[in-house]
N, C-alpha and C positions, 0 to 999 in steps of 0.2 A: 736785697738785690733789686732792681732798679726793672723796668718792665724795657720788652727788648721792641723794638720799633714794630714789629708783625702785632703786637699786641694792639697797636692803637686802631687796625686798620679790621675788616672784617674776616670771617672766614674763608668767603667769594672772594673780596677782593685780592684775600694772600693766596688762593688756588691761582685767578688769573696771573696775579705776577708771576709766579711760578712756572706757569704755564707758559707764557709768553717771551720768558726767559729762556725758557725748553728752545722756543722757536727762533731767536733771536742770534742763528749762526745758518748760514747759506748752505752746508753741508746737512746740517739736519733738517735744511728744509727739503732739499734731495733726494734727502733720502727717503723723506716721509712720499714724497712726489713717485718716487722710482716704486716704493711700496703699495702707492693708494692704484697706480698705472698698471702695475702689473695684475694685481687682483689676486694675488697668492703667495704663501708663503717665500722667501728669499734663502739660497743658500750658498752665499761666499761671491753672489755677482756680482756684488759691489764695487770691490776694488778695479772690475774689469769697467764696469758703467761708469763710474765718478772717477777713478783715476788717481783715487787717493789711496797713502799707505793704509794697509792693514790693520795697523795699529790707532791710527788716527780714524777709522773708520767703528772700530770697537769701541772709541772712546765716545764715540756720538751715539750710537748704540746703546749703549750704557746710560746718557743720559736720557735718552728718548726711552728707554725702559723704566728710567727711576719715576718718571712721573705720568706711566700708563699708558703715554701713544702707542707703543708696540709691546709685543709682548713677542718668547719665545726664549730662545737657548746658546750658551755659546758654551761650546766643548773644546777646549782647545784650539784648534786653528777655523772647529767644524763651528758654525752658525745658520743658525737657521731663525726668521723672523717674519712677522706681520706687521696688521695696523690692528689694534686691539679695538675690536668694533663696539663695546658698548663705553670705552673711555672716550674714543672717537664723536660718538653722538652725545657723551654729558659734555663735552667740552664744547664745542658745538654749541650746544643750548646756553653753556655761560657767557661767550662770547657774543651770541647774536644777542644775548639780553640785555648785554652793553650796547651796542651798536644797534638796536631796535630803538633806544630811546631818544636819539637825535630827532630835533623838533625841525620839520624842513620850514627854514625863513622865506619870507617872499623876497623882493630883492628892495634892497635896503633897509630890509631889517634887521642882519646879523651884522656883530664886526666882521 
């Protein structure tokens, strides 16, 4: 069996794709926004703030859970969620470690 394309690339750099993928829908950003704003756990105001179904609302939920931003619980209709503060702050440090390494050009020197 043949190696699968994650293989070529590093650990970092398959977290951040991952990551960034997490981030790469308007509603999950949202809803991260509506979570980091509030400052405490969420339960069920969602649908009333963003204005999307229920079910589409669990489904972002759900991704935003599988890869650590939040953490917390869905019982049946009942949901209750955060921002999981210490995935929050390694993510955080992956990202600015990319984005710290930009050389600032003087002018005429980049393309």
């Amino acid at each position: 069996m043949g190696l699968t394309k994650t293989d070529l690339f590093t650990k970092e750099q398959n977290e951040l794709a991952v990551l960034a993928k997490s981030l790469a829908h308007p509603a999950r950003i949202a809803i991260l926004q509506y979570l980091l704003e509030s400052n405490k756990c969420i339960n069920g105001d969602l649908v009333n703030e963003l204005g999307l179904a229920q079910a589409t609302i669990s489904q972002h939920l759900r991704e935003l859970k599988n890869v650590g931003l939040i953490q917390g619980s869905i019982e049946g209709v009942s949901m209750s969620y955060c921002i999981n503060p210490e995935k929050w702050s390694s993510i955080q440090k992956l990202f600015n470690g990319m984005f710290d390494k930009i050389q600032n050009c003087g002018p005429g020197e980049c393309c």
